[in-house]
N, C-alpha and C positions, 0 to 999 in steps of 0.2 A: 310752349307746352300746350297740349291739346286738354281740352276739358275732361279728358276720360282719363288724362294719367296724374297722378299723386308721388308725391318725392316725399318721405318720410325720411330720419335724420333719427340717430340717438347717439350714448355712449355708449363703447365698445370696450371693455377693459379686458380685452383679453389677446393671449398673442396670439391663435389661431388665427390666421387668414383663411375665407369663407368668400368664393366668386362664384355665381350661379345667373346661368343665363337662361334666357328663353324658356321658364319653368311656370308650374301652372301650383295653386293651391286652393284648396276645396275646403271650403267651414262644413259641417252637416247642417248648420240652420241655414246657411243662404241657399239659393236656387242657383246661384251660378258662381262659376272660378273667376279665381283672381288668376292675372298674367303679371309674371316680373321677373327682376334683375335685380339680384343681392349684393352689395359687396360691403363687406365688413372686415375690417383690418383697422390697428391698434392707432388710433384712439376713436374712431367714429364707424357705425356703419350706414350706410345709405338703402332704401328699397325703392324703386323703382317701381312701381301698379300704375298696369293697364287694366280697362275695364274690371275695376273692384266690383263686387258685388252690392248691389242696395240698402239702404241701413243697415251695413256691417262694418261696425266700430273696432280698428284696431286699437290694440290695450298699449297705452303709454307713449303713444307714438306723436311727434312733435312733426309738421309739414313745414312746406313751405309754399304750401298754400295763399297766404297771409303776403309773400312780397312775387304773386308769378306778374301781376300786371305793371310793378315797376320800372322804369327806364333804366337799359342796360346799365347806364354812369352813374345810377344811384347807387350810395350806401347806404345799407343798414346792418343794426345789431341784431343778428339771432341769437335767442337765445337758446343756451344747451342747459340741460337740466340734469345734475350730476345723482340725482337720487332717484330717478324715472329710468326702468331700462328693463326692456324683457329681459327672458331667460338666455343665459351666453350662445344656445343655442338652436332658439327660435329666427326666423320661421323657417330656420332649412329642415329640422329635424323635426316629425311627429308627436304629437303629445295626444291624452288621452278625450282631448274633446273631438 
């Protein structure tokens, strides 16, 4: 994984299947878009960010940041966190910020 891309991870409790590719999303406070790949289907969804925008904190979102430099034959525990989870229909769909 390259420095500029980000693998965020949550719960997905819903039955809606959500695949979105090659799509762009704009904050109004950042200067510049986000590039990613969504896929969410029941029980987790994953997001995909290329070149995220600069000090722009996504809300509730668990990475896997934390194990990119580990050797492939390692294991570890991630943890999932069952009460941390946007809205069922973030970020494909617009909201009022």
């Amino acid at each position: 994984m390259t420095d500029y891309t980000r693998v965020y991870y949550w719960i997905y409790p819903d039955k809606l299947q959500v695949l979105a590719r090659d799509s762009i999303m704009r904050h109004l406070s950042a200067n510049d878009a986000a590039y990613f790949w969504l896929m969410k289907f029941f029980p987790m969804a994953f997001w995909v960010i290329w070149d995220s925008p600069k000090g722009y904190v996504y809300p509730q979102l668990r990475s896997f940041d934390d194990y990119r430099f580990l050797d492939p034959d390692e294991e570890v525990e991630i943890p999932v966190l069952l009460n941390e989870m946007p809205h069922e229909r973030w970020p494909e769909a617009p909201d009022d910020e």
